[in-house]
C-alpha positions in Angstrom: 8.1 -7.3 7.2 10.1 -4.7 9.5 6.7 -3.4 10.3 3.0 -3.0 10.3 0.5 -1.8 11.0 -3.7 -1.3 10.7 -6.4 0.3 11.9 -9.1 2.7 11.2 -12.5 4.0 11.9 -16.2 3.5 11.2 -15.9 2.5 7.8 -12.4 2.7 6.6 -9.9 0.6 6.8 -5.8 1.0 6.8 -2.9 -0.7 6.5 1.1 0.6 6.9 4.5 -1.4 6.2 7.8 -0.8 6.0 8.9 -4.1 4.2 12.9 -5.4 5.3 14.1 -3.6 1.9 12.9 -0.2 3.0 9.6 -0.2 0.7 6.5 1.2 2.7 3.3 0.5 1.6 0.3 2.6 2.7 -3.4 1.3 1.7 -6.6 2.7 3.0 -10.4 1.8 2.3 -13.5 2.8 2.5 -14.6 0.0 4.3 -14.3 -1.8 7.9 -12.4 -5.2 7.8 -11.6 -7.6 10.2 -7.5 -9.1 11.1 -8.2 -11.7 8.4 -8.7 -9.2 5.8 -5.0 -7.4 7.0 -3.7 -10.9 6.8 -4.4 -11.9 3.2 -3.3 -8.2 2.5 -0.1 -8.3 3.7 0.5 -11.7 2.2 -0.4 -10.6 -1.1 1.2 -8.0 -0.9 4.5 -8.9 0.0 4.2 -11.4 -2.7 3.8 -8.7 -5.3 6.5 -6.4 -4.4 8.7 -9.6 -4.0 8.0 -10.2 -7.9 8.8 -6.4 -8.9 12.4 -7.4 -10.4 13.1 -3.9 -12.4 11.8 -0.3 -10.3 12.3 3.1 -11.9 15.2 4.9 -11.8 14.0 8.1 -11.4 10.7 9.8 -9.4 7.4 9.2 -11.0 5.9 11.6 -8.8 6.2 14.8 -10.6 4.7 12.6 -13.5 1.6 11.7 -11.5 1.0 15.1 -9.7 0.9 16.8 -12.8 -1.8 14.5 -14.6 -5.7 15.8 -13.9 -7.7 13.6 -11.7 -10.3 11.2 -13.5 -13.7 13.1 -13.6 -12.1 16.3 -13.3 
């Protein structure tokens, strides 16, 4: 990991990366946690990404962006 880092206040929680192949990975909660909770996180997490073998090609934003929000 290039980078982290995590933080919040009074009931969320957050976590940033920038992972050594320029991936950034931004995850908030509506929770507090402790540094044991950021741990696991970024373990896991690295371990996923590290499994993605095959990314898109092109933007999925404009895919996403465009699609209603659930309850809405």
């Amino acid at each position: 990991m290039e980078w982290s880092y995590t933080g919040g206040m009074q009931g969320t929680s957050s976590l940033l990366a920038r992972l050594p192949t320029g991936f950034i990975v931004a995850l908030v909660t509506d929770t507090s946690r402790d540094g044991r909770f950021f741990s696991d996180l970024r373990s896991s997490l690295l371990g996923a990404v590290k499994d993605i073998d095959q990314w898109p090609e092109q933007d999925l934003f404009p895919v996403w962006s465009s699609t209603p929000a659930a309850g809405h």
